[in-house]
C-alpha positions as CSV (number, residue, x, y, z in Angstrom):
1,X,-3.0,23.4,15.7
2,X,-3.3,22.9,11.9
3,X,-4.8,25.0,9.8
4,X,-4.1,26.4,6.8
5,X,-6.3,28.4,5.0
6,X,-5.1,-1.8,-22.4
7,X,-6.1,-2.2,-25.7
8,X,-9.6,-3.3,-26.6
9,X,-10.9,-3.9,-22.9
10,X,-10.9,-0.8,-21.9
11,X,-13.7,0.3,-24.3
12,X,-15.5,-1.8,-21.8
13,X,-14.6,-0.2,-18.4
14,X,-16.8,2.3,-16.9
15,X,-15.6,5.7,-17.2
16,X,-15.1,8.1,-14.2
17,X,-15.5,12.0,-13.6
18,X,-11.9,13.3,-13.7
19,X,-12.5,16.9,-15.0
20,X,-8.8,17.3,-15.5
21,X,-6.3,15.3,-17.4
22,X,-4.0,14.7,-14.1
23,X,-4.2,15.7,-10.5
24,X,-0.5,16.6,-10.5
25,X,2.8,16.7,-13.2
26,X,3.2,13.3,-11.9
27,X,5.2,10.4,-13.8
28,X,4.4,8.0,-11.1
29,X,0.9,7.5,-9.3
30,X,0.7,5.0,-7.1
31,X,-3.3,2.7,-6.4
32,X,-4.1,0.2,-4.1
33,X,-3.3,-3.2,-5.8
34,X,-2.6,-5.9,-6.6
35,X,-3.5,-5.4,-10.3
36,X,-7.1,-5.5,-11.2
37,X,-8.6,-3.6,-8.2
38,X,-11.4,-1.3,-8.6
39,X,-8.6,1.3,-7.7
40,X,-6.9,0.4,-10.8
41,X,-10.2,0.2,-13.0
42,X,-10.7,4.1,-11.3
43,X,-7.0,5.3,-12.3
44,X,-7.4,3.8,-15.8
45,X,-10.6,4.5,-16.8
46,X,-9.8,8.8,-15.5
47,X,-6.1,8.8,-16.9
48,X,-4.1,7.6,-20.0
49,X,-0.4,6.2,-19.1
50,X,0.5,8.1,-22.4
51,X,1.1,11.8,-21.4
52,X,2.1,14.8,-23.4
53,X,6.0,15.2,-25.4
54,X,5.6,11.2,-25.8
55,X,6.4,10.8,-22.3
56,X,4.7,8.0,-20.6
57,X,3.0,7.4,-16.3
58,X,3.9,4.7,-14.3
59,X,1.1,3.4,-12.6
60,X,2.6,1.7,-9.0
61,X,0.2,-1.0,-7.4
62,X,0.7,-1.3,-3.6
63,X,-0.7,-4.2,-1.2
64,X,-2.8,-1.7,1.1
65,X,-4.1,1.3,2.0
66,X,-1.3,2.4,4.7
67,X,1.4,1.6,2.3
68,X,-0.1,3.4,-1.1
69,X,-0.8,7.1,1.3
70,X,2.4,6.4,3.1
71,X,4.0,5.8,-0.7
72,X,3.4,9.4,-2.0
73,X,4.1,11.1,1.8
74,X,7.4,10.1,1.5
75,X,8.1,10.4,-2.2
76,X,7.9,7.1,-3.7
77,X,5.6,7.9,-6.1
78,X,4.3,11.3,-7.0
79,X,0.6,11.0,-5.8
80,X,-1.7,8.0,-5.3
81,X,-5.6,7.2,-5.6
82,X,-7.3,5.5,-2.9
83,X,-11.0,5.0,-2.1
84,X,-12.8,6.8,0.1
85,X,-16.7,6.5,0.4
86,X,-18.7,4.0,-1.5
87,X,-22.4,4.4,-1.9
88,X,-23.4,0.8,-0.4
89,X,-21.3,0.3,2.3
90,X,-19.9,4.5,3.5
91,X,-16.6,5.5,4.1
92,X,-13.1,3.7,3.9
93,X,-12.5,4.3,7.5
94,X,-8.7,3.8,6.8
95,X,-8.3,6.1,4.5
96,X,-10.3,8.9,6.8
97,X,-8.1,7.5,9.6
98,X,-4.3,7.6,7.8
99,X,-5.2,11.2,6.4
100,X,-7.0,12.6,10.2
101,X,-4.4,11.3,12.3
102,X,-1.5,9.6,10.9
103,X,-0.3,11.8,7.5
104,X,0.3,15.3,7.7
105,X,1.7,16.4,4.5
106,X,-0.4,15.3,2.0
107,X,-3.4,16.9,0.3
108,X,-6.6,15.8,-1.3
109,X,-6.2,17.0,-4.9
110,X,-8.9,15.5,-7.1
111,X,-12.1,13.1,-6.8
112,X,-13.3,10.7,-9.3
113,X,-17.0,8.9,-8.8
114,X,-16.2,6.1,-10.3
115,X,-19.3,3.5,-11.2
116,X,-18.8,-0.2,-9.4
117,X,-20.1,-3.1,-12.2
118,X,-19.6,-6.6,-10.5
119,X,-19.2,-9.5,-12.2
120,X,-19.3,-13.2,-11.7
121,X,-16.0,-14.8,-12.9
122,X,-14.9,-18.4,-13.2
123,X,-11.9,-20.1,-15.0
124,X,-12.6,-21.0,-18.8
125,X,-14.9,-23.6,-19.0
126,X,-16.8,-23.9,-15.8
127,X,-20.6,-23.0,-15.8
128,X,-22.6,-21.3,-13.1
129,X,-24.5,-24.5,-12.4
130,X,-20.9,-26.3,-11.5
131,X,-19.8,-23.8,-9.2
132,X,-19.4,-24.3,-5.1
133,X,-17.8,-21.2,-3.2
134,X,-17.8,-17.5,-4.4
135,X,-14.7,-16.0,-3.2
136,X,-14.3,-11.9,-3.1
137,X,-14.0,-9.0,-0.9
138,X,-16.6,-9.1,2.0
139,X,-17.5,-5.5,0.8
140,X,-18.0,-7.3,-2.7
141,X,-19.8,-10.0,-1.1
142,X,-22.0,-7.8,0.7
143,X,-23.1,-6.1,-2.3
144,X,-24.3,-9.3,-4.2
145,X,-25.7,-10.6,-1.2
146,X,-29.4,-10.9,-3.2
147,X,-28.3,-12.3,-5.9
148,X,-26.1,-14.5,-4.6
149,X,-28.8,-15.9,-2.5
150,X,-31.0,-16.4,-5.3
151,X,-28.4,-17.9,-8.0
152,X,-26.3,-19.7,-5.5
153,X,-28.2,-20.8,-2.8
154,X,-26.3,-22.9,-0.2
155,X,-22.7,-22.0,-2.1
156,X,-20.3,-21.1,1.0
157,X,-18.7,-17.5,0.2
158,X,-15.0,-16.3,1.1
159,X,-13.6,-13.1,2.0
160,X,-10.6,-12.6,0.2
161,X,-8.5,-9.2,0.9
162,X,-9.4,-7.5,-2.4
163,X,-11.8,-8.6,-5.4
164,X,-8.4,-8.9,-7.3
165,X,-7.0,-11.1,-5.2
166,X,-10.5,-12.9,-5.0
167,X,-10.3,-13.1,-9.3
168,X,-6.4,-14.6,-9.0
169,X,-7.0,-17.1,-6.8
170,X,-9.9,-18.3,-8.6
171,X,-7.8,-18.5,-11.6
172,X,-5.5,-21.0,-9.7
173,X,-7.0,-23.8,-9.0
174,X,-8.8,-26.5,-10.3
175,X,-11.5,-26.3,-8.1
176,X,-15.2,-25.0,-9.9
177,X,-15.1,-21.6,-8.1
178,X,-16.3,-18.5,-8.9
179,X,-14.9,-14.9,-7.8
180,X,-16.6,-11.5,-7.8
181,X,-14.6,-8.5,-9.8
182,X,-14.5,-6.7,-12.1
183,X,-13.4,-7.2,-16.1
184,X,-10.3,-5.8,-15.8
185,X,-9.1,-8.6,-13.0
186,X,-10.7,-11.3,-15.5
187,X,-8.5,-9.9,-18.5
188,X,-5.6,-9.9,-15.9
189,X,-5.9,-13.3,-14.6
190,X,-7.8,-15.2,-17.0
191,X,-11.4,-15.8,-15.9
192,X,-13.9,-15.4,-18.3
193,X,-17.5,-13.3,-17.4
194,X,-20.3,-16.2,-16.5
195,X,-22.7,-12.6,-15.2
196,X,-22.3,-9.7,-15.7
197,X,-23.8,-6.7,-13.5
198,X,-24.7,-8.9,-10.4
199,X,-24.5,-6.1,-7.7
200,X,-28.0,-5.4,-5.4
201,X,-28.1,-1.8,-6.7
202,X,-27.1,-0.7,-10.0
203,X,-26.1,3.0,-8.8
204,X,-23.4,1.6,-6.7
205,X,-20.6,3.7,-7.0
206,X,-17.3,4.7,-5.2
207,X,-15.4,8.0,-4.7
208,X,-11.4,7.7,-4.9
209,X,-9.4,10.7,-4.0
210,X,-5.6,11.4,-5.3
211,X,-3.2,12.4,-3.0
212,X,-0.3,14.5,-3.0
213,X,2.1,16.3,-1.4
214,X,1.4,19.6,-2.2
215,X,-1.9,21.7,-3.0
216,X,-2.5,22.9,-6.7
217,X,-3.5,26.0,-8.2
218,X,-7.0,26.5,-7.8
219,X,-9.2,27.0,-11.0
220,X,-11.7,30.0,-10.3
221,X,-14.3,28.3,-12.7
222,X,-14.9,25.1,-11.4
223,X,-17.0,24.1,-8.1
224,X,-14.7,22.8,-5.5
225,X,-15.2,21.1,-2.2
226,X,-12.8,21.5,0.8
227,X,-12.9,18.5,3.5
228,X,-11.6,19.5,7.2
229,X,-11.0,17.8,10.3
230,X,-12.2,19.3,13.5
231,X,-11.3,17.8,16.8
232,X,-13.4,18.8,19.8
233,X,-11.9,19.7,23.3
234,X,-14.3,17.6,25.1
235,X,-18.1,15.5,25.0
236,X,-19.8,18.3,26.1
237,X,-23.7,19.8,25.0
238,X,-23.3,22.2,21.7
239,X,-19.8,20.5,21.2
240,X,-21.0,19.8,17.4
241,X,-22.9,23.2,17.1
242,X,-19.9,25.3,17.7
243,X,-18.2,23.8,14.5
244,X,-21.8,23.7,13.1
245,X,-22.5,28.0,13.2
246,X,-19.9,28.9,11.9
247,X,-20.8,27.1,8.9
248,X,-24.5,28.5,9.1
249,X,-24.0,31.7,9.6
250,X,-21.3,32.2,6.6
251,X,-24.2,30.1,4.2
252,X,-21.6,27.2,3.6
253,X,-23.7,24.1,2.6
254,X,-21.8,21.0,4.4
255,X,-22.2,18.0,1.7
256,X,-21.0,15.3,4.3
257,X,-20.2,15.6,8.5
258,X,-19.0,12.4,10.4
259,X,-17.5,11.4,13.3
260,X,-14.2,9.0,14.0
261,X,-12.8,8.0,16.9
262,X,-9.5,10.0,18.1
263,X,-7.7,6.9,19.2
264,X,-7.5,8.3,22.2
265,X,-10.4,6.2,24.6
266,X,-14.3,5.7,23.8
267,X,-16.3,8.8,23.4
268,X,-13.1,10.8,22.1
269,X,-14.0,11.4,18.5
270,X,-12.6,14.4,15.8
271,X,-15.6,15.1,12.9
272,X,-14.9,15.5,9.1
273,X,-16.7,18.1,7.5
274,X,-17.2,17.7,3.1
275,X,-18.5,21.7,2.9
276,X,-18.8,23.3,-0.9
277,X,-16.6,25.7,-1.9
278,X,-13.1,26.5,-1.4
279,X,-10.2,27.1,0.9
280,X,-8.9,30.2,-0.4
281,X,-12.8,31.3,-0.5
282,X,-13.5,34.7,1.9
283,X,-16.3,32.6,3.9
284,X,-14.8,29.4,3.6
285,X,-11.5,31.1,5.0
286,X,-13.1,33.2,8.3
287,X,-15.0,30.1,9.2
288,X,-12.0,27.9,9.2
289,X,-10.1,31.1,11.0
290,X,-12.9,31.5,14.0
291,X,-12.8,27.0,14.1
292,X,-9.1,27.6,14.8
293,X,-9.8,29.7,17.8
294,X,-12.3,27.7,18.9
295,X,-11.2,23.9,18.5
296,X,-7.9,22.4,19.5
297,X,-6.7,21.1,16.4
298,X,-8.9,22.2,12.5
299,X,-7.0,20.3,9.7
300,X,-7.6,20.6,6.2
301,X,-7.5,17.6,4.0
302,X,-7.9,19.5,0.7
303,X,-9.7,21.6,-1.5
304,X,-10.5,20.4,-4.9
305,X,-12.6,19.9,-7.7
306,X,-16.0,18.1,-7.2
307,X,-16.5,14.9,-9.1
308,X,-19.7,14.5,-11.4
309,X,-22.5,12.4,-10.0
310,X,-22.6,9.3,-11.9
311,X,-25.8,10.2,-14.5
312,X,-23.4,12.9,-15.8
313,X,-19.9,10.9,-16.2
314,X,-21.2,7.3,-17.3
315,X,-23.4,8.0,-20.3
C-alpha cells in the first residue's frame, strides 16, 4: 500500500502559468526533446536558464517520455517537465502510465497550461501552393485536420514522432514539404512560417507537469490540487462509489476522475482522481486515510499548485 498523506524569438512564444520561478533548486531540468518540442516551448516560455547569484539551468532534451521521468527518478537531472493532458486530444496515457505503475519516487511538483499555436513551416523559399506532404505528429495532425483539408486538399500527411522532429526533417530535404510546429522548431531548424495559427480550435492548450524526487514545502496561500491513484480490489457494483463518498461526504470537489488499465488482463483498471486542495489538508488527509483502508493500493502523485486557465496567463 502507498499512501502518504533565446533572444528576440522568444518575445514571440506563448507564455505559460508557472506561479513560481522554479519547481525545485534545480540546475538541471530535463523535457521531452529533441529540441523544439512543445515541451521545450512550455519549459522556456515558464522559466529563464539565468537563475539567481549568476548561476545559470541546464535544460536536458531526452528522445521520450520513459526516458525524461526515468531521467530525474534516478538522478540524472534534477526534475523534468512532461505533458500530461491536452485539451483536443485528453491525457498522455504514458505519462499517467510511468507515474501509476512504473515510478515510485517521484512527485508531481508544479503544472503549467501552456497555450498550443500551430504553424505551417516550410524550408525558405517554398510557397504553400508548391507543397505535397505535411509531415508532423499525428496528434499535430489531428488538430489541423480542417484546415488541412481545406488548404491542402489531396496532400498525403505523415506521422512523424514529434512536431520537432516533423520541423527537422522538413528542413532536410529538397523536397517542397511542409511540417507542422511550432516557432521555436522553425528558429531551430530553419523553416520559415508560411501560416501561422492553423490549429481547429484556437483554445487548444496542454498541461505539463514537473517532476521530482521529492515533495516541496507547501505554500498556505495558494490553491493546490492533489492527484491520487486508486486501485480497486475487483469489477464489482459500487466499486467506483466507494472511492467516490469519501470524497462527497468530506466536500472535496474532484476536477478530473479516469480510468487506466492495471496491466494486469481486460477489465482490471486503477482510477486517477485530480481533487482540489491539498495533501496535508485535514479533509483531504482522512479521505485519503479511510481510501487506504478500503482499496488495496491509494498512491499519491502530488500535490501542487494549480496552473491558471489560459484567459488568465496568455494576455
Amino acid at each position: 500500500m502507498n499512501c502518504d498523506p533565446a533572444g528576440s524569438d522568444l518575445a514571440r512564444w506563448p507564455v505559460s502559468s508557472l506561479r513560481e520561478p522554479l519547481p525545485v533548486a534545480a540546475t538541471t531540468i530535463g523535457y521531452l526533446g529533441p529540441r523544439g518540442t512543445f515541451t521545450e516551448e512550455a519549459l522556456r516560455a515558464a522559466l529563464d536558464e539565468e537563475m539567481p547569484g549568476g548561476r545559470t539551468r541546464q535544460f536536458v532534451p531526452f528522445a521520450a517520455l520513459p526516458e525524461t521521468i526515468e531521467a530525474v527518478a534516478t538522478g540524472e537531472v534534477d526534475c523534468a517537465v512532461v505533458p500530461i493532458e491536452n485539451s483536443i486530444e485528453g491525457s498522455v496515457s504514458a505519462t499517467l502510465d510511468m507515474l501509476a505503475h512504473e515510478i515510485d519516487n517521484l512527485q508531481i511538483v508544479r503544472e503549467i497550461r501552456h497555450p498550443i499555436r500551430h504553424n505551417l513551416l516550410a524550408r525558405p523559399g517554398v510557397t504553400l501552393e508548391q507543397i505535397t506532404k505535411v509531415v508532423s505528429h499525428p496528434h499535430a495532425n489531428a488538430q489541423c485536420r480542417m484546415w488541412l483539408r481545406r488548404n491542402l486538399p489531396g496532400r498525403e500527411v505523415e506521422a512523424a514522432n514529434s512536431t520537432a522532429n516533423a520541423v527537422e526533417k522538413v528542413a532536410s530535404v529538397a523536397e517542397p514539404w511542409a511540417a507542422i510546429g511550432n516557432r521555436l522548431a522553425g528558429v531551430r531548424y530553419g523553416c520559415e512560417v508560411l501560416e501561422a495559427d492553423i490549429e481547429d480550435h484556437k483554445d487548444n492548450e496542454t498541461r505539463f507537469v514537473f517532476l521530482a524526487r521529492q515533495r516541496e514545502r507547501q505554500d498556505w496561500f495558494e490553491p493546490y490540487k492533489t492527484s491520487v491513484v486508486c486501485e480497486i480490489a475487483k469489477d464489482q457494483p459500487g466499486a467506483l462509489l466507494l472511492i467516490l463518498q469519501e470524497f462527497a461526504f468530506r466536500h472535496i470537489n474532484l476536477t478530473k476522475i479516469e480510468s487506466r488499465p492495471l496491466k494486469r488482463r481486460l477489465g482490471d483498471y486503477v482510477f486517477i482522481v485530480d481533487l482540489e486542495g491539498k495533501v496535508d489538508d485535514g479533509p483531504v488527509a482522512d479521505a485519503l486515510r479511510c481510501l487506504c483502508c478500503k482499496l488495496p493500493r491509494v498512491k499519491v502523485l502530488g500535490s501542487y499548485p494549480v496552473g491558471r486557465p489560459l484567459s488568465q496567463s496568455s494576455g
